[in-house]
Structure formats: C-alpha cells, structure tokens
C-alpha positions as a printed Julia matrix, in Angstrom:
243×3 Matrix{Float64}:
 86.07   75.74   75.73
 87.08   77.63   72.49
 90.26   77.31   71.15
 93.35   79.7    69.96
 92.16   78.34   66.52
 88.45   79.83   67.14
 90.19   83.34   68.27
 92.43   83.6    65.18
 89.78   82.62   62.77
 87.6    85.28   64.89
 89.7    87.67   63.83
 91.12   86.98   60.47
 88.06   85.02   58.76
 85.1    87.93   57.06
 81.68   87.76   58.69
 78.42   88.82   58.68
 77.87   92.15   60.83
 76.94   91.13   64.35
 74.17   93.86   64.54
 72.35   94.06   61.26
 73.68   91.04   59.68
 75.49   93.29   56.44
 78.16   91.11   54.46
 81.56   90.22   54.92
 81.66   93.05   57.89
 82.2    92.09   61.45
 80.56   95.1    62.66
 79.36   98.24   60.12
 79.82  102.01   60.73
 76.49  102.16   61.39
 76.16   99.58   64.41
 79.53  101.01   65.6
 78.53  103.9    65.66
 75.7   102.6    67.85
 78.08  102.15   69.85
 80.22  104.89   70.19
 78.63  106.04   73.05
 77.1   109.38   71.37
 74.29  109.18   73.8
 75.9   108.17   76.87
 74.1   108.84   80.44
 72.85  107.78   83.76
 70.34  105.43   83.7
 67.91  103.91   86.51
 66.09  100.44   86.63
 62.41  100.29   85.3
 60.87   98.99   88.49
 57.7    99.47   89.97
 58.69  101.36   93.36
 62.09  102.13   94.2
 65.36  100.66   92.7
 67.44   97.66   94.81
 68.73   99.82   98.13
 72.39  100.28   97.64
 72.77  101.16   93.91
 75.21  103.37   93.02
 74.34  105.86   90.36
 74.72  103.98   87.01
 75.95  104.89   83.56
 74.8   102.87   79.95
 76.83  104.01   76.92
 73.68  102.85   74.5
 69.93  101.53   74.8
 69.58   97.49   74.62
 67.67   97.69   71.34
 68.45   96.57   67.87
 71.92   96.16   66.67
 73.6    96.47   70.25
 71.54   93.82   71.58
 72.34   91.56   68.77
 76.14   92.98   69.46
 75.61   92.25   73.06
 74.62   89.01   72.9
 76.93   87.68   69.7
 79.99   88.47   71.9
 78.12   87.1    75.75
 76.7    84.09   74.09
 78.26   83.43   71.12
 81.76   83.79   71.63
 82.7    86.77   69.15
 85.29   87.76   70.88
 86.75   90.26   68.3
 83.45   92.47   69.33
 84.91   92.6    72.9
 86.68   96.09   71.6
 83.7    98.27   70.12
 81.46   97.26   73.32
 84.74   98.2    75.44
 84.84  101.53   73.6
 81.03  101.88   74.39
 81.6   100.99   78.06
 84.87  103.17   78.39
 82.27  106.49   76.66
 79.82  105.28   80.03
 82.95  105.04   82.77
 83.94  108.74   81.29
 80.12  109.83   82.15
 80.47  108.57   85.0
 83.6   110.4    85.91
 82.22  114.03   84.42
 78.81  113.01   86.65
 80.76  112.6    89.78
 81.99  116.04   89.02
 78.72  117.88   88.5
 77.66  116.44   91.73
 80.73  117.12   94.16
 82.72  114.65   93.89
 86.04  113.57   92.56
 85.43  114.17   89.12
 87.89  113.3    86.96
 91.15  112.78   90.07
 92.77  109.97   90.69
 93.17  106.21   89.48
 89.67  104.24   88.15
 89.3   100.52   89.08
 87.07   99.02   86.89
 85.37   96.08   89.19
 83.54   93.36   86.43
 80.58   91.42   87.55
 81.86   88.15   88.41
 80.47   85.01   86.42
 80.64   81.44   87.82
 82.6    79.03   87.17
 80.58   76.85   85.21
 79.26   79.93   83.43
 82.77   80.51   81.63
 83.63   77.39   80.55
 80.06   76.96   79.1
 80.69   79.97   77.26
 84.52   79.73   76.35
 85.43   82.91   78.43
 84.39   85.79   81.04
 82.14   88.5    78.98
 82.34   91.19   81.2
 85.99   91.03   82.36
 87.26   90.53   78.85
 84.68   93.86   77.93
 86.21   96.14   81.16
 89.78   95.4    80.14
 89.17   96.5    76.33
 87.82   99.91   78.2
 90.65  100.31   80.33
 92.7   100.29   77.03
 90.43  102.72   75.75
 90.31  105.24   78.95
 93.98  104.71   78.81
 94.63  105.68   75.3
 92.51  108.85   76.13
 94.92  109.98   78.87
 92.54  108.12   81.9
 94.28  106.23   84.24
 92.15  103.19   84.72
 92.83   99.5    85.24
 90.25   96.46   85.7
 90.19   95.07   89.59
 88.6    91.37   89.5
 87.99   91.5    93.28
 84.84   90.04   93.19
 83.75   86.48   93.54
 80.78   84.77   93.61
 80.28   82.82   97.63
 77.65   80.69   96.74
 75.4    79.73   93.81
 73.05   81.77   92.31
 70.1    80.7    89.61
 70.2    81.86   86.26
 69.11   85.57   86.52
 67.03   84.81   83.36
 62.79   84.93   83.38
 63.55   86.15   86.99
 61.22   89.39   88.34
 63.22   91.75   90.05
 61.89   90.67   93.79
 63.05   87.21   92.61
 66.82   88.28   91.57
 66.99   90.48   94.76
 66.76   87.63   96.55
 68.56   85.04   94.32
 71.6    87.56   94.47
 71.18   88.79   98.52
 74.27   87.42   99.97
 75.57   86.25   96.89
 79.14   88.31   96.25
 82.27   88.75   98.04
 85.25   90.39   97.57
 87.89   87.8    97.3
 91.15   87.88   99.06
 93.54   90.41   98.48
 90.35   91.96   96.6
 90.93   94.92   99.15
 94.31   96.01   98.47
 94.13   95.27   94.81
 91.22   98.05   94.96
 92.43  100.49   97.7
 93.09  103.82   96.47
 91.42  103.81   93.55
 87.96  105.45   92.76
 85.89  102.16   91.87
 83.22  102.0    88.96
 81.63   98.66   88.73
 81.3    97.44   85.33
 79.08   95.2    83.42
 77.56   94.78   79.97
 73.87   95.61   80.63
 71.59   96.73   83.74
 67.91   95.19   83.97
 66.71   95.56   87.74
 70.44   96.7    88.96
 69.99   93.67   91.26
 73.78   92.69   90.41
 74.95   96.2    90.44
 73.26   96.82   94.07
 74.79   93.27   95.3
 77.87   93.53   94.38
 78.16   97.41   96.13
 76.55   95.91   99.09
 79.69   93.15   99.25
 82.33   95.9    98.4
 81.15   97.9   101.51
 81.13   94.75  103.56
 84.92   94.93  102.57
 85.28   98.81  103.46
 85.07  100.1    99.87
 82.73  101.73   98.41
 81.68  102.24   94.67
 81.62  105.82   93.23
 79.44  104.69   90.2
 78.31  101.81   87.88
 78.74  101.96   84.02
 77.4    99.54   81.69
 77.33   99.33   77.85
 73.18   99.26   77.41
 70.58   99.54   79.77
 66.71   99.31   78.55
 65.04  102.75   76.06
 63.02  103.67   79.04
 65.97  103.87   81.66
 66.91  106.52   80.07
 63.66  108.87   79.83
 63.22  108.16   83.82
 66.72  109.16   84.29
 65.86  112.66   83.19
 62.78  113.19   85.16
C-alpha cells in the first residue's frame, strides 16, 4: 500500500506528463484540455445486438484514446494520484451532461441533490493498487460540481457480494455473466442515497456490463439510477450515440 511519503512526493516532486510524456509537467494544457470535457455526451456500448438490459443512459466526458487513456490508466494502475483532479473535472463536465440530458428528455433536469454512486472495487483490488480509483475520481467531481453551484456528494452504497474475475480479455457475454448477481447495496446504502437523484460513476464504459449490474442491484434496493457518467468511453460510442 502506498504511503503519505508516495502522496507528498506525488504532488511536490516534477514529472513527466502522464498523457504525452512532455517534461517536468504532470499533465500539459494540451492533455488537460483533453480533458476538459469540451466534447462531453451520451455514449452507448459497441456491442453486437443490444446493450446489457438495465443500462441507464450513460455520459463519457472524453474518448479512451491517446493521452486520456495513458491519463486513465497512470492514475488506475499506477497510483498518480495527483491526476485524480483533472479526470474528476472531466467526470464532473459528463455528470453536468447528464443533468442537462435528463432535462431535454422530461425529467428532473438540473433539481435537486446528485449522489454520485462509484463502482465498487474489491478488496484485494485496492490494496494491490494503493487506493479506490473510482471513488477517489467521483469525490474530486463532487468538488468540482460543487464549486460550480451543483449540489452533489459521492454515495459509496455499493458493495461487491461475491467475487468476480478480472473483467479484463473478457467478451461482453462473458462479463454479463461474471458480474450477474455480483453487486449489492450495502447497509444503510439506502438511506445514505434516498432523496437524491443518483448518477453512477466510473472512469470508463466498455460493454456497460458494470454500469447495467450495479442499476440492476440499486433497484433490488428500491432506487433507481437517473443516469451513468464516466470520464471516457471508446471513439465509436460516440458516433452510435448520435444515430
């Protein structure tokens, strides 16, 4: 597990950018502005028939491609935690799409408190990696939506009930049914959530086979998810979300 010693020197030591590798820069203008979200919009899964059943209409902030994949996976896998804030802002620019889409279609729009639900890792999972990836990205966005006059908070009330394989080299049949049955909401998960208009969070969509799980356990609870948001999703998500 890292150390308060690998989070200072994180943040006070010069680096390499983590998305085109330029000197002495943590992350350029250019790959933050990759990630500011310019381009942010629903997305779908690029599957081969129809999406998981149960997904909620998802958000991505950026496409998985070039510097914000490298970005993605310095902070997931490599423990640069001082990039947890630029991919918060990116996922905070997808939450507020999701919000202004809810609107176009009927919904609540912009009213009332957000609960940002993260994707729940296991156990073993965050100590390999020194810390949780996606909770640590959803609270840097509820800063964000907060600093823009959003009333948001993050609402860990998921849990993984069993143990899943890693999702990695899987199809999307195969981590449909490596997730089916998978999530929970964990005690007190209910209340912590109730009243709020819940966006589930996470730092990238593939199949949505996570996304569609975890809205499957939250109505298995009585709640329901009014959107998903995600920093990146795939180029072509994007294209087939405008057809």
């Amino acid at each position: 597990m890292r150390g308060w010693w690998q989070e200072l020197a994180g943040l006070v030591l010069p680096a390499d950018c983590a998305g085109c590798g330029a000197a002495r820069s943590l992350l350029c203008g250019a790959c933050r502005g990759a990630l500011g979200g310019a381009g942010a919009g629903p997305v779908r899964p690029q599957l081969r028939g129809a999406g998981p059943a149960g997904l909620p209409p998802v958000y991505a902030a950026a496409r998985y491609e070039g510097p914000v994949r490298a970005v993605v996976l310095a902070h997931k896998e490599r423990g640069a935690l001082p990039l947890a804030g630029p991919l918060g802002a990116a996922l905070a620019a997808a939450v507020a799409a999701a919000r202004a889409g809810a609107g176009e279609a009927g919904g609540r729009g912009g009213a009332g408190e957000l609960a940002l639900v993260p994707m729940p890792s296991a156990r073993r999972t965050v100590r390999a990696r020194g810390h949780d990836p996606a909770r640590r990205i959803a609270l840097a966005a509820s800063r964000r939506l907060r600093g823009a006059g959003a009333p948001a908070r993050v609402a860990p009330v998921l849990r993984l009930r069993r143990p899943v394989a890693d999702q990695a080299g899987l199809g999307a049949r195969q981590r449909r049914e490596n997730l089916a049955g998978a999530l929970e909401v964990r005690p007190g998960g209910v209340r912590l959530a109730a009243g709020a208009r819940i966006v589930l969070v996470d730092d990238l969509i593939t199949t949505g086979a996570t996304l569609a799980e975890a809205a499957r356990a939250l109505r298995a609870a009585g709640l329901g998810a009014d959107a998903a948001a995600v920093v990146a999703a795939p180029s072509g998500s994007f294209a087939r979300a405008r057809c």
